[in-house]
PLY file of the C-alpha trace (Angstrom):
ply
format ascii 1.0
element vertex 90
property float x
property float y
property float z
element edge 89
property int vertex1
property int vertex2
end_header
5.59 -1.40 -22.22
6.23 1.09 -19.97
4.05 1.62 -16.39
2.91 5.13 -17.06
1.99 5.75 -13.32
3.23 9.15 -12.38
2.90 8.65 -8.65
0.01 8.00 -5.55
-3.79 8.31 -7.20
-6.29 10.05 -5.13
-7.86 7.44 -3.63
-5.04 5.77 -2.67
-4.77 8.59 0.17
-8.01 7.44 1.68
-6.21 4.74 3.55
-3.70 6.42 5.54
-5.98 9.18 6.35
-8.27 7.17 7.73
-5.70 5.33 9.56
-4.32 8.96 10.97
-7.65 9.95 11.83
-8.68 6.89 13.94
-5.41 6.73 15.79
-5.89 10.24 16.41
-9.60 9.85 18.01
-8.42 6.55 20.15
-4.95 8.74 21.16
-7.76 11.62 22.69
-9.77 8.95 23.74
-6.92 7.40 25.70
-6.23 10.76 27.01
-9.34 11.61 28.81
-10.01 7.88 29.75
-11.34 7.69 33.41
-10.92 4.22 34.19
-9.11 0.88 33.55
-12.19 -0.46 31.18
-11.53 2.60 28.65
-8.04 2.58 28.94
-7.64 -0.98 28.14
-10.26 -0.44 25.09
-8.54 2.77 23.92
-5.08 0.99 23.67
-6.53 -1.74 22.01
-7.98 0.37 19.48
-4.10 1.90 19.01
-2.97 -1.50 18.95
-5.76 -2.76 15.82
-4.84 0.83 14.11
-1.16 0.46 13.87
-1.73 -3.13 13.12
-4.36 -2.93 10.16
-1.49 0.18 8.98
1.29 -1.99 9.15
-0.96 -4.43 6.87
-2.08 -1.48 4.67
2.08 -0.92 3.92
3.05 -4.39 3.15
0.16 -5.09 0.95
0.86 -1.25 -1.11
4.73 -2.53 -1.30
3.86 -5.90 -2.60
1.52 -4.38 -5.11
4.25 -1.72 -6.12
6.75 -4.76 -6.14
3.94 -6.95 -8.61
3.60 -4.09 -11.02
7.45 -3.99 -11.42
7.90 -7.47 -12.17
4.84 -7.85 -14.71
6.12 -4.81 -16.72
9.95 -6.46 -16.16
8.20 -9.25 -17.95
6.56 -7.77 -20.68
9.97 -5.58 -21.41
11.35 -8.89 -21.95
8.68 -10.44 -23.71
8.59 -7.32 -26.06
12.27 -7.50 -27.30
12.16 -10.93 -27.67
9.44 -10.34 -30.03
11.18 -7.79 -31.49
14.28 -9.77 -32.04
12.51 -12.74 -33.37
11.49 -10.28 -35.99
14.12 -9.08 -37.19
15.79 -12.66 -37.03
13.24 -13.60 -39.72
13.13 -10.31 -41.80
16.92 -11.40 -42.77
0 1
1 2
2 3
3 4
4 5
5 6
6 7
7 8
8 9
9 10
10 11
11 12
12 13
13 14
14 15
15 16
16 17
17 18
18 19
19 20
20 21
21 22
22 23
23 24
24 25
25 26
26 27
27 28
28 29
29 30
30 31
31 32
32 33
33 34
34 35
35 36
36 37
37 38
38 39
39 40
40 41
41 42
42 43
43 44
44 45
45 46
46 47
47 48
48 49
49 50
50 51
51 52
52 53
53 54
54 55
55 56
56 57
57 58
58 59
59 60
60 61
61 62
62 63
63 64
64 65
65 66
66 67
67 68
68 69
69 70
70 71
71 72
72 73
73 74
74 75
75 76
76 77
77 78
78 79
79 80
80 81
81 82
82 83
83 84
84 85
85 86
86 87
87 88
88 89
């Protein structure tokens, strides 16, 4: 069995985009921030955004990594199969 993915689907996009575009907004935000309240909000805001991306990245790797070893698996469990066959066709 081979994992016939040929890359990043579309929707799979949606997640770092909106990532960009809310760091984005809180970075203008923090820019034209008047007072201590909003700055403190604004860099917050940063702060949950590069967290939830960091989160985002290590849960697409470990998904990425999951997919490798189930198809490692079934590779395996396919020639096995294969060779018990031809063990008995003899």
């Amino acid at each position: 069995m081979i994992y016939n993915s040929t890359g990043r689907k579309a929707g799979s996009l949606l997640g770092p985009v909106a990532l960009l575009s809310s760091s984005a907004a809180t970075g203008l935000w923090l820019t034209f921030a008047r007072d201590g309240g909003q700055m403190l909000l604004s860099a917050a805001l940063l702060a949950l955004t590069a967290s939830l991306g960091t989160v985002w990245l290590v849960r697409a790797r470990a998904v990425r990594r999951l997919n490798a070893a189930v198809e490692a698996y079934a590779e395996r469990e396919l020639a096995r199969a294969q060779r018990r066959r031809v063990a008995r066709a003899i």
